[in-house]
C-alpha positions in Angstrom: -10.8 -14.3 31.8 -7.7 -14.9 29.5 -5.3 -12.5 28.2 -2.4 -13.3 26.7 0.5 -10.9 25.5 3.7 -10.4 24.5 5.5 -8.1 26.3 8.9 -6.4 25.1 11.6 -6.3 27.9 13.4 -3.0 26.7 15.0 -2.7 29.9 15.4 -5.8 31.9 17.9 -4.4 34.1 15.3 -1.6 35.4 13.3 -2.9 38.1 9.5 -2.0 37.8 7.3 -2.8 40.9 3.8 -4.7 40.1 2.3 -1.5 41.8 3.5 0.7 38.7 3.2 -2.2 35.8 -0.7 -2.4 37.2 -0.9 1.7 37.2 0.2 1.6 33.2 -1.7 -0.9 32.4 -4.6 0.6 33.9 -4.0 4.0 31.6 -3.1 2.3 29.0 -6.0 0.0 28.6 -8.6 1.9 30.4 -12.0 3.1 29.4 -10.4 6.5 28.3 -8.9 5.6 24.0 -6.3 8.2 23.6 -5.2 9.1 27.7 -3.4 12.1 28.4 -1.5 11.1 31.5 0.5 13.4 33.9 2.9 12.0 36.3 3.8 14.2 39.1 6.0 13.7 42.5 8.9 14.5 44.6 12.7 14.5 43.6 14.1 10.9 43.5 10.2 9.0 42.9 10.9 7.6 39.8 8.9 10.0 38.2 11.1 9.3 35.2 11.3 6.2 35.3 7.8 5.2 35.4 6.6 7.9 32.6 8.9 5.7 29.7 7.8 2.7 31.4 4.4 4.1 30.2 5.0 5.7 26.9 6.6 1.9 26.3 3.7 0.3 27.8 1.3 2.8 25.2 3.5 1.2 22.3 3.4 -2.3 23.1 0.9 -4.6 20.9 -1.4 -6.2 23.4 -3.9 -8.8 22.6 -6.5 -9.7 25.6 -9.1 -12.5 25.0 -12.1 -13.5 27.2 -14.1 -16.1 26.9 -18.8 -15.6 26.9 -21.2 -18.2 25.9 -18.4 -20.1 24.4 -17.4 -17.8 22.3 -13.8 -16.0 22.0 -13.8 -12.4 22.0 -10.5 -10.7 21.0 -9.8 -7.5 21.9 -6.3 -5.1 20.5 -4.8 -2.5 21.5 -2.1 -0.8 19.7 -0.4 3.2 19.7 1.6 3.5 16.8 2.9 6.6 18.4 2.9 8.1 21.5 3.1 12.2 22.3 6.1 12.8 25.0 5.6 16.5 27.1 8.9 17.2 28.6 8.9 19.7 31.2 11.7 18.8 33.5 14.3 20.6 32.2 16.9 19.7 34.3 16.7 16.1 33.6 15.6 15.9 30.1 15.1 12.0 28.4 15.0 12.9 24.6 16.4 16.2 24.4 19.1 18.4 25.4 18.9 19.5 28.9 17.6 23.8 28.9 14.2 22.6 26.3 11.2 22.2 27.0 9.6 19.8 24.6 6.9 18.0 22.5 8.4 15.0 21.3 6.4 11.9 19.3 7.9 8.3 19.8 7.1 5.3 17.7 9.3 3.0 19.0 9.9 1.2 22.4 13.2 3.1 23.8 15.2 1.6 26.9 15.8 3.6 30.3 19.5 5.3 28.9 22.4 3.5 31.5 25.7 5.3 31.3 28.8 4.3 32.7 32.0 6.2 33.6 35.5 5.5 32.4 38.8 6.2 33.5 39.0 8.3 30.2 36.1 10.2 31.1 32.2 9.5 30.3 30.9 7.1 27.7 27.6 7.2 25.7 25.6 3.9 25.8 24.2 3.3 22.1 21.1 3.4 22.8 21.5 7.3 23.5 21.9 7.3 19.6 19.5 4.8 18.7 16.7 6.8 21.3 17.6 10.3 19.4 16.6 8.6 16.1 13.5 7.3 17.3 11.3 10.3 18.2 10.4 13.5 16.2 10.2 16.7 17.2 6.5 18.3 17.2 8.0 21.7 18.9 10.2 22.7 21.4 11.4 25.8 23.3 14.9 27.0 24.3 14.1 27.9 28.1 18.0 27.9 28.6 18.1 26.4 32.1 17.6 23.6 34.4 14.8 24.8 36.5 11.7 26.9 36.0 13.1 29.0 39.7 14.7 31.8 37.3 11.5 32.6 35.3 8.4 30.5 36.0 6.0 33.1 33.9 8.3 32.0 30.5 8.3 28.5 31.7 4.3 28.5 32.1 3.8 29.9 28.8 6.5 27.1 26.9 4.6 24.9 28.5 1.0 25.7 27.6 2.2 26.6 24.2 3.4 22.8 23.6 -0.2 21.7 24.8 -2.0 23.5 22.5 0.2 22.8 19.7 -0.8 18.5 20.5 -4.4 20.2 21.0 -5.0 22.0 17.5 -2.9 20.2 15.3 -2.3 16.9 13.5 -1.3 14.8 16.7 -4.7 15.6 18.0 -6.0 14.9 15.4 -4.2 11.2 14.6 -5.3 10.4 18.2 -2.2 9.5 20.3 -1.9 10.0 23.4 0.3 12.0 25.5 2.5 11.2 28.5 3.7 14.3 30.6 6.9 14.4 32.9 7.4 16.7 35.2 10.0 18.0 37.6 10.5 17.0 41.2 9.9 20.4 42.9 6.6 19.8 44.5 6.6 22.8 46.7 6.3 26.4 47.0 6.5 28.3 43.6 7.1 24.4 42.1 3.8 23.4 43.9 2.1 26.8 42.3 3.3 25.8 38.9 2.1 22.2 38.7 -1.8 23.4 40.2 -1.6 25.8 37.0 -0.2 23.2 34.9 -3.1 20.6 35.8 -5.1 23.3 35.6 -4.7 24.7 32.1 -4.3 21.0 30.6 -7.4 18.7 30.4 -5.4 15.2 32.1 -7.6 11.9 31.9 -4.8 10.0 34.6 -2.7 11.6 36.8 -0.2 9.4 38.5 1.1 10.3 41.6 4.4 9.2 42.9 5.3 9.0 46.6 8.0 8.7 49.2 8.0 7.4 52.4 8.4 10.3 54.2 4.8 12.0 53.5 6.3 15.7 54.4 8.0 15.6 50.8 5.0 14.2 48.5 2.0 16.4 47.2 -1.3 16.3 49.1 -3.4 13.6 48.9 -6.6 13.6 46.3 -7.3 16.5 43.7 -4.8 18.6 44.9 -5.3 21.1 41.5 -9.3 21.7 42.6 -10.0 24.2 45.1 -12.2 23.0 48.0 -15.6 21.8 47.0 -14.6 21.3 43.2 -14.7 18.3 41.9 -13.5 16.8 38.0 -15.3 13.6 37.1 -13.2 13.6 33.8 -9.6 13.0 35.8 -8.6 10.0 37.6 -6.2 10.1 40.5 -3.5 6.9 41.0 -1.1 6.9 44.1 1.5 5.1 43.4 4.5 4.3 46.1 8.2 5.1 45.1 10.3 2.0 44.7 12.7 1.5 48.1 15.4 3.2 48.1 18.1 0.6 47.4 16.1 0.3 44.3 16.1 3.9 42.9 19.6 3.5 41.8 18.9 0.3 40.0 16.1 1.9 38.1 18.4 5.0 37.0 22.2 4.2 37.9 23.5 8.0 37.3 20.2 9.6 38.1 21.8 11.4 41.1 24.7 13.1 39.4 22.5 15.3 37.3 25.5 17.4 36.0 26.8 14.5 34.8 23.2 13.2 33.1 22.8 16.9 31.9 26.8 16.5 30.2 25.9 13.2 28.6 22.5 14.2 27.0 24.2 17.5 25.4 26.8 15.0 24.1 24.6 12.5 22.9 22.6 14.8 20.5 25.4 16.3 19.0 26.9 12.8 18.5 23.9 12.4 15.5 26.2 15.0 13.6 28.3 12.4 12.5 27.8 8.9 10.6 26.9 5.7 12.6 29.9 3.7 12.0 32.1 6.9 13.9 33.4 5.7 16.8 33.3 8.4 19.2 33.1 6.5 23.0 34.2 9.3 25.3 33.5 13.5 25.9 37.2 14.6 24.6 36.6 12.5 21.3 33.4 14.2 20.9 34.6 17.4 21.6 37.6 17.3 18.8 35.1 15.8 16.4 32.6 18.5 16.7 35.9 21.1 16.2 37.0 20.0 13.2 33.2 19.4 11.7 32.7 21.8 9.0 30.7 24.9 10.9 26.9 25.1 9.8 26.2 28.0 7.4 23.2 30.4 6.6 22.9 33.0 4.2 23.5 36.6 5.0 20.3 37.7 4.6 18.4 35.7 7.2 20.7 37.5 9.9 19.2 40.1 12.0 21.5 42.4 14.2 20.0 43.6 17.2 22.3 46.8 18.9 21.3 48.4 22.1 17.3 46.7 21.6 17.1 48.9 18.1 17.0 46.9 15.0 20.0 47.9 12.6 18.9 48.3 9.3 21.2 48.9 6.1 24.6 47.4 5.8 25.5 45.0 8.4 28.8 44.4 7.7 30.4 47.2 9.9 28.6 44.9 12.7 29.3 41.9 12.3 32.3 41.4 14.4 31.1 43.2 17.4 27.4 42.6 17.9 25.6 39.3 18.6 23.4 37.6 15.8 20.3 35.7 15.7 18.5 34.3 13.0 15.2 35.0 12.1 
């Protein structure tokens, strides 16, 4: 057997261990069309890493020949687009940190490096160039970094983003759908990710691990209760890279305030025309003052005073209660 491809190197400074590049290419190319894969594991796993590994994997152009009774059979695979489920809102990749998020990607997007200045932060381009490279399908404003403050809210968001790829056009157009999810794998973060498998119907779900076993999730089916079994789900144990390789694959991973900083930056940076040259946090932060504010007409402004809608004239209220918009 043959195969012969040409594989994009969006990231050539990411190390990705044949153990993972074998993993995607078994999802990618398996027996299952449009996969819905869920990658779950401990903090610092490359959890991350490895799901845009996939979704990049998903959009690559593949072609794999064999050859039977001298004849050539070709055989293509190709995703236009890919679904992204963000539910790691901590450490979001193509939103704002505080959503949760369905995002579709038609593009190959690099692993976002940042470096640090002596002036403060910089944005690597490809922040930008990622931001303009997905769509939004729907997202929620859970309006923190973990699901610890209300995991009921968090649940819901979540299972409302699944059925909005489930009942609408992107079901429908086929593309499959890569999930990322946070690295609290136990207690009440364990009890959210068995509901989470659970409630979603997942063709692959990869499983990261560290070397020391008391941190990863149990081995197997760990969703199922004993003596169930799900024929339509595949399992895949794969082993976090070593350690002096985690920060190769994601340089600022562990200052997640930072990360957090940068991502907020980097979508509001898409205010402005491409040729601006913004390069650090202050520069962004007087450019954003002196933008011209965003503004809505008066009527699509509801005023909500002590949880009792005020109806009538609003303008005695404007200056001292808080509005949304409808």
């Amino acid at each position: 057997m043959e195969a012969a491809a040409e594989k994009e190197s969006p990231s050539p400074k990411i190390f990705i261990p044949i153990e993972w590049s074998t993993a995607a290419d078994l999802i990618a190319f398996g027996s299952v069309s449009f996969p819905i894969a869920f990658v779950c594991g401990p903090k610092n796993s490359g959890k991350t890493t490895f799901s845009r590994h996939l979704v990049n994997v998903l959009l690559q152009n593949y072609t794999h020949s064999f050859m039977d009774c001298k004849v050539t059979v070709f055989f293509r695979f190709l995703h236009k687009r890919v679904a992204f489920l963000e539910t790691d809102v901590g450490q979001t990749e193509f939103t704002p940190p505080g959503l949760l998020a369905l995002t579709v990607i038609d593009k190959i997007t690099p692993v976002i490096l940042t470096t640090v200045s002596l002036f403060g932060a910089r944005f690597d381009d490809s922040m930008r160039e990622n931001s303009c490279k997905i769509a939004f399908a729907k997202c929620f404003f859970f309006g923190d970094i973990s699901s610890k403050r209300d995991p009921t809210t968090y649940l819901a968001y979540i299972k409302a983003l699944y059925d909005h790829y489930m009942e609408t056009e992107i079901q429908g157009a086929g593309l499959p759908l890569v999930i990322n999810t946070p690295g609290w794998v136990k207690g009440i973060g364990y009890e959210i990710l068995v509901e989470m498998l659970r409630y979603i119907s997942v063709t692959r779900v990869v499983k990261l691990q560290r070397s020391v076993l008391a941190r990863n999730l149990p081995d197997g089916p760990f969703w199922l209760d004993e003596g169930d079994a799900d024929a339509a789900t595949t399992v895949i144990e794969i082993n976090a890279p070593p350690q002096n390789h985690i920060t190769s694959m994601a340089p600022m991973r562990k200052d997640a305030l930072l990360q957090r900083d940068l991502r907020l930056m980097a979508y509001f940076k898409q205010c402005f025309p491409s040729d601006t040259i913004i390069s650090t946090i202050k520069e962004l932060s007087h450019a954003l003052v002196s933008h011209p504010p965003y503004e809505i007409p008066i009527s699509s402004i509801k005023i909500k005073h002590l949880h009792c809608q005020v109806q009538g004239c609003i303008a005695p209220y404007l200056s001292t209660n808080v509005l949304s918009t409808n």
